[in-house]
N, C-alpha and C positions, 0 to 999 in steps of 0.2 A: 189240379194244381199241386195236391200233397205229393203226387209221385212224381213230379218233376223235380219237387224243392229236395225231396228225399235224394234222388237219382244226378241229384249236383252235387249234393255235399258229398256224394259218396266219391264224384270223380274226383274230389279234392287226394293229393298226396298222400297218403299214408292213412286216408278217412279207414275209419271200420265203424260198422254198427254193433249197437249190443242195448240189451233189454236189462239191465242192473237195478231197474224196480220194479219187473214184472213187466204186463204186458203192455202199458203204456206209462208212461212214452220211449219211444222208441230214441236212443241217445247213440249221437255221431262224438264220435274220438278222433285225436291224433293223438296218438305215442302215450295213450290213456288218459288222457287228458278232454274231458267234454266242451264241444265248440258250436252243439245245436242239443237241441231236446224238442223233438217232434210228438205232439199231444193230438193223436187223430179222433180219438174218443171224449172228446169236450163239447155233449150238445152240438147247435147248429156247425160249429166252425172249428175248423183245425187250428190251432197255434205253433208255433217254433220259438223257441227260447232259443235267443244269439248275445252273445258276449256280445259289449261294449265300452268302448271308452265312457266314460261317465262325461265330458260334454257334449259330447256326439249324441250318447244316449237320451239326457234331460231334451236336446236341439230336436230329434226324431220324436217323442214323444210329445212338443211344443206342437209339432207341423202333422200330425197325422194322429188321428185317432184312433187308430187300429194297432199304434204301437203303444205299447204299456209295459210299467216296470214288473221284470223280472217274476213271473210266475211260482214260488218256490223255491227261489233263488235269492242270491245279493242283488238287491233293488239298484246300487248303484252301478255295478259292473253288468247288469244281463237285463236287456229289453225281450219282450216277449210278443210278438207282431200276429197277429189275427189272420189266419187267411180266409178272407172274405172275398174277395178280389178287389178292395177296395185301394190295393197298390199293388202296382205292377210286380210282376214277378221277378224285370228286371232289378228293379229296385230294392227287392228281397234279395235276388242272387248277390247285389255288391256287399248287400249286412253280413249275409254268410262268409262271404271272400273278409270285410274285416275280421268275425268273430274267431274265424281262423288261424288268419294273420295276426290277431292277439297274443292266442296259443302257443302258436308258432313261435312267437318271440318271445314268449318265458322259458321254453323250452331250454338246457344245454344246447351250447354251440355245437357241440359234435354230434347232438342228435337232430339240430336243426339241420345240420350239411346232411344229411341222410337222405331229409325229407324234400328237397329243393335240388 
C-alpha cells in the first residue's frame, strides 16, 4: 500500500521527494513546500501525515479511527492516517489530492500558474 500512496503523490505537479530529517520519513513537496510526510518505519503500520483544513480534519478524525491528529505537526492543520488497510486507498488518494490543493493555494499566483 506504502508504494502506491508514495507513487501518487509523486504523480502530483511539481511533487518531489526529499529526506530533510534523515531517513525517515520520507517528505513530498511542492515548490518546497510539504504536503505529505510518509513514516514507513513506525512499528506494525506505516503513517502519512496530510494537511488539512481543520473542519474537514476534526470530521475525519470523528469517522475513522485510523485518522489522528497530526504526528509532529500542527494538530490543527495536519491529520496523520494509519495505513493499516483499514481505509481505502481511494479514500487516502482524495486526503492527498486536498493536502495538495491546500499548498497549492497559499502558494504565489504566478508560481501556482506554473504548477497547473
Amino acid at each position: 500500500m506504502t508504494h502506491n500512496i508514495i507513487e501518487y503523490c509523486l504523480k502530483k505537479n511539481g511533487a518531489t521527494k526529499d529526506y530533510p530529517f534523515g531517513f525517515d520519513p520520507l517528505v513530498i513537496k511542492i515548490a518546497g513546500k510539504m504536503f505529505a510526510l510518509i513514516f514507513e518505519n513506525k512499528g506494525n503500520s506505516a503513517y502519512i501525515n496530510l494537511k488539512c483544513d481543520p473542519v474537514i480534519a476534526g470530521n475525519l478524525r470523528e469517522q475513522h479511527e485510523s485518522v489522528r491528529p497530526g504526528y509532529h505537526m500542527n494538530k490543527k492543520h495536519w491529520n496523520t492516517i494509519v495505513l493499516d488497510g483499514s481505509l481505502p486507498e481511494s479514500d487516502i488518494y482524495l486526503m492527498i489530492d486536498h493536502s495538495y490543493d491546500r499548498v497549492v493555494q497559499n502558494l504565489p499566483k504566478s508560481l501556482r500558474q506554473t504548477i497547473y
